[in-house]
C-alpha positions in Angstrom: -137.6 19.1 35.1 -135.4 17.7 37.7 -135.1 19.6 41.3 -130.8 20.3 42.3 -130.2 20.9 45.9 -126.8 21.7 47.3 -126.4 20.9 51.5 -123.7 21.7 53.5 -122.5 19.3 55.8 -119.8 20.3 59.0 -117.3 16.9 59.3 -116.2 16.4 62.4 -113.0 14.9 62.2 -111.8 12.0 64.1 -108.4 13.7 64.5 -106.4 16.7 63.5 -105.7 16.1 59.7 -102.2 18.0 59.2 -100.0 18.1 56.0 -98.1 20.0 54.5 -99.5 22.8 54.7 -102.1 23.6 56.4 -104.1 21.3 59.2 -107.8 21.0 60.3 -109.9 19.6 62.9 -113.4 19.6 60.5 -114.2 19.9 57.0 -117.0 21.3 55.1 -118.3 19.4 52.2 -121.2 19.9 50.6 -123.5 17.2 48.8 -125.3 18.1 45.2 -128.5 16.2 44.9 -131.1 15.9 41.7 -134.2 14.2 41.8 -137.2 13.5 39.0 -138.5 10.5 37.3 -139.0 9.0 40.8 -135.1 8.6 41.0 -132.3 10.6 42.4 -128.7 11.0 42.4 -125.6 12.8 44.5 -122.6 14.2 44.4 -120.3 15.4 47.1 -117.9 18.6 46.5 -114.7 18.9 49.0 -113.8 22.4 48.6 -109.5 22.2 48.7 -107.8 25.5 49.3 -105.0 24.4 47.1 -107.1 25.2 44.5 -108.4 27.9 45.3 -111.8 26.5 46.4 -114.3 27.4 49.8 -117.3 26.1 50.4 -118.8 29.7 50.2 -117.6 30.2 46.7 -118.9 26.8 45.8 -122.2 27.4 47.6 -122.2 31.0 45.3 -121.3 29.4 42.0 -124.1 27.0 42.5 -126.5 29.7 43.0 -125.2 31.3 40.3 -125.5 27.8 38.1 -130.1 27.9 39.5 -130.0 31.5 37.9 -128.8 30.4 34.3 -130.7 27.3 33.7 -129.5 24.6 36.0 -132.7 23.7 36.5 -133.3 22.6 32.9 -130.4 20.8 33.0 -131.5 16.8 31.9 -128.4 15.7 30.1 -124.1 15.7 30.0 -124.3 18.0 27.1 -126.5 20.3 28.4 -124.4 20.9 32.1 -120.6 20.8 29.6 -122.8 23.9 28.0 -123.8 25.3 30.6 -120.5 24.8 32.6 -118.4 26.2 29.4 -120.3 29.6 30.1 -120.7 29.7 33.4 -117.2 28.2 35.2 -117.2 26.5 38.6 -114.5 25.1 40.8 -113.5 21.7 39.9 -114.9 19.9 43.1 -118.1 21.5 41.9 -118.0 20.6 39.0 -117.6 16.7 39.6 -120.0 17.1 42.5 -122.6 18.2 39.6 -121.1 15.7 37.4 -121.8 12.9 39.8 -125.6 13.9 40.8 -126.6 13.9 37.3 -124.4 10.9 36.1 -126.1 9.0 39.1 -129.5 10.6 38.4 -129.4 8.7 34.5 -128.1 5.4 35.4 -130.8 5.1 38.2 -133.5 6.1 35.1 -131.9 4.1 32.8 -132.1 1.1 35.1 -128.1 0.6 35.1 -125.1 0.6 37.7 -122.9 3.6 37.1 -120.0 1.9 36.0 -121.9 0.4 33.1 -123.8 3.8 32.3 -119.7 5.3 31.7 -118.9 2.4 30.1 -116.1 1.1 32.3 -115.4 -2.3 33.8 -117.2 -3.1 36.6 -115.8 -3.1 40.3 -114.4 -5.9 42.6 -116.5 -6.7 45.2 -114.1 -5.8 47.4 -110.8 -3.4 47.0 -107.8 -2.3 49.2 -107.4 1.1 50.1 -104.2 2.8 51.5 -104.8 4.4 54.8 -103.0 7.7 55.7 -101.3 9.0 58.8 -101.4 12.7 59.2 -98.3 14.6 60.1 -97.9 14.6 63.8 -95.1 14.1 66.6 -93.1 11.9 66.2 -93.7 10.1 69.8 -97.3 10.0 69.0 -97.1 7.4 65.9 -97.0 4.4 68.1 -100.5 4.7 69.6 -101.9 6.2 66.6 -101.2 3.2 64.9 -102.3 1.0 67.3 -105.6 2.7 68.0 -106.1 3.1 64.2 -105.4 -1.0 63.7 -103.5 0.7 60.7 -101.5 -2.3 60.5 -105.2 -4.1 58.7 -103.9 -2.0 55.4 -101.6 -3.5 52.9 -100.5 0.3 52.3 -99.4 3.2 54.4 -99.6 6.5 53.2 -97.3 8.6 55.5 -98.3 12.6 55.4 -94.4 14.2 55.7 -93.7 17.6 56.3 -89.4 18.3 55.3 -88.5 19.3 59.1 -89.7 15.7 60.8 -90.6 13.6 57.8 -87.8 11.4 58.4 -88.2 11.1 62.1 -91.9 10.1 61.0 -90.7 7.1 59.1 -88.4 5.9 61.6 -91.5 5.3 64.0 -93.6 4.2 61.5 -90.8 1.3 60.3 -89.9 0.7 64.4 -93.5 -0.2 64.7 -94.6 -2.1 61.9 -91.1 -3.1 60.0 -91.5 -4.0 56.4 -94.7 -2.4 55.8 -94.8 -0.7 52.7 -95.7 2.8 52.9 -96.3 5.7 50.6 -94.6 9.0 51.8 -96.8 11.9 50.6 -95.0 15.6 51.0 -97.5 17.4 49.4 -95.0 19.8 47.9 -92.8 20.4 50.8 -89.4 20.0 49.5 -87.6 22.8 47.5 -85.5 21.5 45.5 -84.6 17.6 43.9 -81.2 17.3 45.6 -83.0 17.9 49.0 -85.7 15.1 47.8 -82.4 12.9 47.1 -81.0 13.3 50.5 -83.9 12.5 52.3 -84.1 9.4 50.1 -80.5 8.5 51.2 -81.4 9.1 54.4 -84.5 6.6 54.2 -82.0 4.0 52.8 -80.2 3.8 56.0 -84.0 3.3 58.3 -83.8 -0.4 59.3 -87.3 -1.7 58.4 -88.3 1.2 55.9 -90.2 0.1 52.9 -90.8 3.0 50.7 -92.7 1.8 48.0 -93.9 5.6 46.7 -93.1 8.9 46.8 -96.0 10.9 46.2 -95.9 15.1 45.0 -92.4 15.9 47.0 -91.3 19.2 45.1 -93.8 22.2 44.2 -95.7 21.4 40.5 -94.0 24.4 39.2 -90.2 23.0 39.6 -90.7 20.9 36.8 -87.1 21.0 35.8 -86.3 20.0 38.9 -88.7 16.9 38.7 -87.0 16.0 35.4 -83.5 16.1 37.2 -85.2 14.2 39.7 -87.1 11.4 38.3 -84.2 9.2 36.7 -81.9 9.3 40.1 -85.1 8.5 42.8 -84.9 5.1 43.7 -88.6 4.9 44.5 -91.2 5.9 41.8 -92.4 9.4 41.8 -96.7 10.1 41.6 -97.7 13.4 40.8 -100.6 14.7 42.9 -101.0 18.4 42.7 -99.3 18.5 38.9 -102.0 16.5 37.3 -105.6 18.3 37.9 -108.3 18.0 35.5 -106.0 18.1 32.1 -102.4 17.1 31.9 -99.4 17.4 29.1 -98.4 13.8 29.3 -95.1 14.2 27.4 -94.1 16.5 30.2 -95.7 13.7 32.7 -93.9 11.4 31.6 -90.5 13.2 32.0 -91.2 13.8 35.7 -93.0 10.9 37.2 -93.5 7.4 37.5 -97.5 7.5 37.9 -100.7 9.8 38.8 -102.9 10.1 41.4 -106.0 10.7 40.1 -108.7 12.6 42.0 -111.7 13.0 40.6 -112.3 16.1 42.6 -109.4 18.0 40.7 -110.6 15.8 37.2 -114.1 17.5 37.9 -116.1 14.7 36.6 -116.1 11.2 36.0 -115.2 11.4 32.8 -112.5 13.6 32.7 -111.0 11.2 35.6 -111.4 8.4 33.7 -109.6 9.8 30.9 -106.7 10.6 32.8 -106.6 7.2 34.4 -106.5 6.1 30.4 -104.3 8.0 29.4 -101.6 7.5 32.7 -102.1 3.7 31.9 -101.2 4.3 28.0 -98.2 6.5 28.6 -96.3 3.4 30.7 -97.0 5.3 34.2 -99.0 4.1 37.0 -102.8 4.7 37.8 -103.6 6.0 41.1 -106.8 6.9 42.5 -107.1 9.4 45.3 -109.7 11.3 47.4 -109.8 14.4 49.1 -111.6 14.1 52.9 -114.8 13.1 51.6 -117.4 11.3 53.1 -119.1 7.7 51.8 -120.9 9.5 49.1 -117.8 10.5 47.5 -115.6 7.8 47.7 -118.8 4.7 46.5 -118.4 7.8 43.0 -114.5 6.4 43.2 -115.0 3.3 43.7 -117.5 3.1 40.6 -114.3 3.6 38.2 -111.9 1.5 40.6 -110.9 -1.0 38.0 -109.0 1.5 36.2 -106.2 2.0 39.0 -103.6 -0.4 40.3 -103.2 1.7 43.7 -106.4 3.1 45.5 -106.4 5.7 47.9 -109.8 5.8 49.3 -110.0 6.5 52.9 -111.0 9.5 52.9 -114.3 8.7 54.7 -112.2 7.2 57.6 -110.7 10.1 58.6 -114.3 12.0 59.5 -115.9 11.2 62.7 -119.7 9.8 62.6 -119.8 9.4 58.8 -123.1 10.3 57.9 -124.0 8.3 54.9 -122.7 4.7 55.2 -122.6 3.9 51.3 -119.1 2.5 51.6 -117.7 -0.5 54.4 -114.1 -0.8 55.1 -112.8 -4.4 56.7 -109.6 -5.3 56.8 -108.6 -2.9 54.9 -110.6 -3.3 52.0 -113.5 -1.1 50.6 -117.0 -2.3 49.4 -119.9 -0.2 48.2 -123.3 -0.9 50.5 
């Protein structure tokens, strides 16, 4: 039978990481870990409060998962059963995913990518690299200290009350960069989204390539008023999670930003990414803050996206794994 551990891990972080709507100076993420056969594999669970999630309830659910037969657990089917009567959060649930996904390819001799039947990685990959919201007359040094110009995309953390005064610094310091904004539901309603995309129009130096997630994922009316009079394409974030009604998708955005923490497994991430690609939208993959042992999962299933959003590793202070390098600006597994 195969042994499961779950170990918490405290992430110092190498800077205040502020959105939306909340901001932190550590995480807590806690890494899943089966071994047997003289192999092993791991998984890493970012608890998001978005969702719902903490690493104490994860940490309970887990326990909860030894009592009812994780232990005995060998195969896919058996955790889907045992997961379809005993529910965890969804960054459990790919952190469990993961291990054991891991665990088989090692046994079976095989990269992961091959053992999920996907195409196999680039060597190498770009990643966007994201600025947290912070005062305005702070950008400059951040992005000098960060080298944040090495990154072929900028992913710009907005709040509605300075997200434009963001941008303006971002564009005086590096003009023509294409940048992502990401307003993790900040706006209230599409005709303020509209006027802060005029307003953006008139930033000398602004390239807004994306705008991720700008309204609440409830106002979809509002997103379907919204999508056909943006003039930058619209990625949901927080309205796609582990299942999606793409006919409403489609009405609303331009792509997805899939994270396989809110999929809860590979493969329900890789469906999505299928199914975004099939439906005419574009396929993003995303991260929570995880560390190196999250993101090498991503990267496993990287040649399904067009835009990667893997830097989450960056962001914490003394990673403690070093599975994944990041060089000027791009990503490869170690």
């Amino acid at each position: 039978m195969p042994n499961w551990t779950l170990t918490p891990y405290l992430l110092p972080l190498r800077y205040v990481w502020k959105i939306s709507r909340n901001a932190s100076a550590t995480k807590t993420n806690l890494v899943l870990r089966v071994a047997g056969h003289g192999q092993h594999g791991t998984g890493e669970a970012a608890p998001n409060v978005r969702y719902g999630e903490s690493p104490e309830l994860l940490r309970q659910q887990f326990n909860e998962l030894l009592g009812n037969g994780l232990s005995e657990t060998n195969t896919l089917p058996e955790l889907d059963a045992l997961l379809a009567t005993h529910p965890v959060a969804h960054a459990l649930s790919f952190a469990l995913e993961a291990a054991l996904v891991r665990w088989l390819a090692a046994c079976a001799g095989q990269p992961v990518w091959q053992w999920l039947g996907v195409l196999p990685p680039a060597a190498a990959v770009p990643t966007a690299f994201s600025l947290p919201i912070m005062a305005p007359g702070a950008v400059a040094d951040f992005l000098r200290e960060q080298d944040a110009a090495r990154f072929q995309l900028l992913k710009i953390k907005v709040n509605q009350a300075e997200g434009l005064d963001l941008l303006r610094e971002v564009s005086r310091a590096l003009p023509g960069h294409a940048l992502l904004v990401d307003g993790n539901e900040a706006w209230p309603d599409a005709d303020s989204v509209l006027r802060f995309l005029e307003e953006t129009a008139a930033v000398p130096g602004l390239h807004l390539k994306l705008l991720e997630q700008p309204l609440p994922a409830a106002l979809a009316d509002d997103y379907r008023y919204l999508r056909p009079r943006s003039s930058v394409p619209l990625i949901a974030d927080e309205s796609v999670t582990d299942a999606a009604d793409f006919a409403e998708i489609t009405q609303q955005f331009h792509g997805v930003n899939v994270k396989l923490m809110k999929a809860g497994g590979f493969r329900r991430g890789i469906d999505l990414l299928h199914r975004t690609r099939a439906h005419g939208l574009l396929p993003m993959l995303g991260c929570m803050v995880e560390t190196s042992v999250g993101i090498a999962a991503a990267l496993e299933i990287s040649a399904l996206a067009d835009v990667l959003d893997l830097d989450g590793f960056l962001i914490i202070k003394d990673e403690p794994f070093g599975l994944v390098q990041e060089q000027a600006g791009l990503l490869r597994r170690v």
